[in-house]
N, C-alpha and C positions, 0 to 999 in steps of 0.2 A: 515514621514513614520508611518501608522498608527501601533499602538502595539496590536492589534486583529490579533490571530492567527488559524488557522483553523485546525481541524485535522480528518483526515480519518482513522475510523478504518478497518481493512483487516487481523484481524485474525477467522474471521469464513470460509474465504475463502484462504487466504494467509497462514496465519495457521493451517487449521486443513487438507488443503487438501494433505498436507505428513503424517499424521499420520497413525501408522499400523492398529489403528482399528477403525471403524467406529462409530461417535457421532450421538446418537438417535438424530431424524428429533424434536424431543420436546425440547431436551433439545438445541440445535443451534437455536428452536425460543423462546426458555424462554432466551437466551444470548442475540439476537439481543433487544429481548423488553425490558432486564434492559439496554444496550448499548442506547438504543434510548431515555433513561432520563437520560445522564450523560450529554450531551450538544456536541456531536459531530456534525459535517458541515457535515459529512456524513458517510456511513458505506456501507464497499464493501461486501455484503450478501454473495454471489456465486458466482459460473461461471455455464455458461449454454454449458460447452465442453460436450463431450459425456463420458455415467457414464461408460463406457468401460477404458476409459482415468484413469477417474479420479472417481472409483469407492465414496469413501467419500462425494464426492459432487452430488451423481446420485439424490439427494431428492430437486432438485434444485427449481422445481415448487410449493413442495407443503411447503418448508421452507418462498416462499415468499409469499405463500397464508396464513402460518399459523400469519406471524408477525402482532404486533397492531404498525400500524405506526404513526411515531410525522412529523408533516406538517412539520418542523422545519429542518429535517433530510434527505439529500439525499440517497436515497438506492439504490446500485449500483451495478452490476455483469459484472463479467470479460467476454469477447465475443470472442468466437476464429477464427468464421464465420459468413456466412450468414444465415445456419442455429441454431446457437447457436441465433443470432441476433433475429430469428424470434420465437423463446422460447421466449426471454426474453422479447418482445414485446407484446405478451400475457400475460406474470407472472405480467405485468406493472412496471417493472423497470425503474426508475427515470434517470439513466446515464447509459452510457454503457464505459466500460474500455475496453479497446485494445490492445495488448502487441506484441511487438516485440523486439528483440534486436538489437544491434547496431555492432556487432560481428558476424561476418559471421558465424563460427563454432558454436558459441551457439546459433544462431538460429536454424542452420539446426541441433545438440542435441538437443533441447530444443520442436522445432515446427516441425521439418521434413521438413521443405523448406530453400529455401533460401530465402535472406532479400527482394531482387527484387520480390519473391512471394507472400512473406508473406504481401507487400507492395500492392499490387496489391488486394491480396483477403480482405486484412481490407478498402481498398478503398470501394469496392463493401459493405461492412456491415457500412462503413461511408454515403455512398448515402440512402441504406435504411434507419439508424438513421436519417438523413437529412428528409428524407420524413414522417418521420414518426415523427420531432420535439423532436426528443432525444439528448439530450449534449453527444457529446462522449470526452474522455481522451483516449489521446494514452502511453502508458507507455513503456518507451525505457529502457529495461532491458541491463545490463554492460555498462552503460552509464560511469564508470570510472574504468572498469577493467574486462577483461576474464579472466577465470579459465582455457583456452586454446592457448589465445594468448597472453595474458600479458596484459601491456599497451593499453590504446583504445586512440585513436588519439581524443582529444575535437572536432575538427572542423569535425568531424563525425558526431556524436551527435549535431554539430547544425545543419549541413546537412540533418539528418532526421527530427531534429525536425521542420525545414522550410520545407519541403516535405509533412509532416502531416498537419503545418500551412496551407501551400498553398488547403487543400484539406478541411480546414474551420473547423477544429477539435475548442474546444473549450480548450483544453491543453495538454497540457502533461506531463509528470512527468519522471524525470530524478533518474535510476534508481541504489543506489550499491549495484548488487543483488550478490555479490561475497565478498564483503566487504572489498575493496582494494581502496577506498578513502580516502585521507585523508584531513584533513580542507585547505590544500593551495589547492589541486587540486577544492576542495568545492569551493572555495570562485571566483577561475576565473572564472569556469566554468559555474555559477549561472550569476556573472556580465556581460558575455559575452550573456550568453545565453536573460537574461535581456534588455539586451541592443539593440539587434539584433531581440527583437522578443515584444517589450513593448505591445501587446493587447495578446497576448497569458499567457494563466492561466498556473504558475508552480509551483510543486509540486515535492516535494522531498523524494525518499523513500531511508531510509538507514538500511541496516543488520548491526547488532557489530560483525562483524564475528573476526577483531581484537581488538574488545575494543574501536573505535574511533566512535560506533553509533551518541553519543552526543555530542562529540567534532565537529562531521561534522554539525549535526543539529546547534549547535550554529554558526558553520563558515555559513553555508546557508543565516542563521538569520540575522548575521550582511551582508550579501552580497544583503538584501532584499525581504527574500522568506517568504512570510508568511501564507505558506500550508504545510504541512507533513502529511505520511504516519506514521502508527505506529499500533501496534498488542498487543494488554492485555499480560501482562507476557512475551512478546518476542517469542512467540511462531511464528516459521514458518521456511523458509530457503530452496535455492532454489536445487530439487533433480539432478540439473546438473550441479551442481558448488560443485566438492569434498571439502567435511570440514567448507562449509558453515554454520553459523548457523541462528539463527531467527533476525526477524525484531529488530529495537529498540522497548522498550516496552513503549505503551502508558502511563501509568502511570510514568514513570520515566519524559518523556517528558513533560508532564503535567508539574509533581511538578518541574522540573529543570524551566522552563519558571513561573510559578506563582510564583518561588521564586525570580525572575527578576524582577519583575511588567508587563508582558506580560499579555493581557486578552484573555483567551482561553476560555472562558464560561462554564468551565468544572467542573465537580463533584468528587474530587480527591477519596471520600470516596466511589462513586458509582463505579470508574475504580477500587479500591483497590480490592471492594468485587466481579466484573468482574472476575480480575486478580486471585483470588480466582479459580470461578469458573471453569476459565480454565484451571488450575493446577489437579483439582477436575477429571475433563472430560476427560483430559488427561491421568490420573494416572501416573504421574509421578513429581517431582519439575520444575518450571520453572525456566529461567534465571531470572526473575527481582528480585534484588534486594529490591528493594522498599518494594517488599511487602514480605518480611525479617523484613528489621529492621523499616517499617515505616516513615511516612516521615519526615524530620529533624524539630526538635523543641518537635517532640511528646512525650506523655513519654515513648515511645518503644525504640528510640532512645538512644544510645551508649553513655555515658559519660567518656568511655576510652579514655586517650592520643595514 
């Protein structure tokens, strides 16, 4: 199993797009463009939903016209239709991400349909990417828990994700957007899914909403997954899942895997000053740790028992 690990950031869209006030169009492409020298596999820029929606992200075109891009770096925006599809197909967007959930009721909070529609209208923005030679990802949000129903059946979650395969998607990514997984349901769920789907690319995105962000990520790891999702500072958290909070943070991720011997190709010092900056933009502390105390060895680090 190779120890190259891939990592997607999705906090200039994942995170910033709950926040109360709105981040200047300069400063999210001065973030992407230090993000684009740290050594990410890719970075989810935007979404191209409508700025009614999702007022924060309404500068979607002109953040991706402002960025200096690295050939090296996939740049990728969330799609919620046909017409969001055909923005981002002008903006020249590298991938297109697709989101639905696995849970009836958080779909229809979440999207306003049901999952048989929402199935249906990402199909249609999946034939356009097709035509148009764009990789799409589909991302199955409560892939191991609603905030409405509880428990999510796994063999759901392969059911859509063979639904999405069948329709020639290029992955998917399995989502705890509620943050009610934990590393045994990790580890089946990954093997099965593995197993059942070996040409399909998968990707794991996990929120600490209880403290087990990294615990899950490493149960993935050993289960074979060597993609994740992950957000500078932890910033994000999804606004219909009560109490949820942010993604695991990139940087923790980073350093807990480069302390492994994992090769992430990443720049710890350029996520730290990221992480920084997103603290900065936000006006307020983020969750990560890391860039607290530092990372272990350094001399920021804590020599208390």
């Amino acid at each position: 199993m190779s120890s190259r690990v891939r990592i997607n950031e999705v906090v200039t869209r994942d995170g910033f797009q709950s926040e109360p006030r709105f981040i200047p169009t300069e400063d999210k492409i001065a973030l992407v463009d230090l993000m684009s020298r740290a050594g990410y596999h890719a970075i989810e820029v935007t979404s191209f939903t409508s700025p009614k929606a999702i007022p924060m992200l309404a500068d979607a075109e002109a953040v991706m016209a402002g960025i200096t891009r690295n050939p090296a770096v996939e740049y990728v925006a969330l799609i919620p239709n046909v017409r969001g599809a055909e923005r981002a197909l002008k903006a020249n967007v590298d991938a297109f991400n697709l989101v639905m959930s696995v849970s009836e009721s958080h779909n229809r909070a979440n999207l306003r349909m049901s999952r048989d529609e929402s199935c249906t209208q990402l199909a249609d923005v999946i034939r356009l990417a097709h035509d148009a030679g764009t990789p799409v990802n589909v991302s199955l949000s409560t892939s191991f828990g609603c905030p409405f129903e509880g428990a999510v059946n796994p063999e759901a979650v392969l059911e859509w994700a063979g639904r999405f395969s069948d329709l020639g998607v290029r992955g998917v990514s399995l989502c705890d957007t509620t943050g009610m997984a934990d590393p045994g349901s990790v580890s089946r769920l990954c093997h099965d899914a593995r197993d059942r789907f070996p040409g399909l690319a998968l990707t794991l995105h996990f929120h600490n909403t209880r403290g087990m962000g990294l615990a899950n990520a490493l149960a993935a790891l050993q289960a074979g997954i060597r993609e994740f999702d992950a957000s500078l500072g932890g910033l994000g958290g999804c606004p219909y899942a009560p109490g949820a909070t942010g993604n695991i943070c990139t940087e923790e991720l980073v350093h807990m895997l480069q302390l492994m011997g994992y090769d992430t190709g990443m720049d710890l010092s350029l996520l730290l000053e990221g992480a920084a900056r997103v603290e900065s933009l936000a006006g307020r502390q983020v969750p990560s740790q890391l860039l607290r105390a530092g990372p272990a060895g350094s001399p920021r680090a804590s020599s208390c028992a």
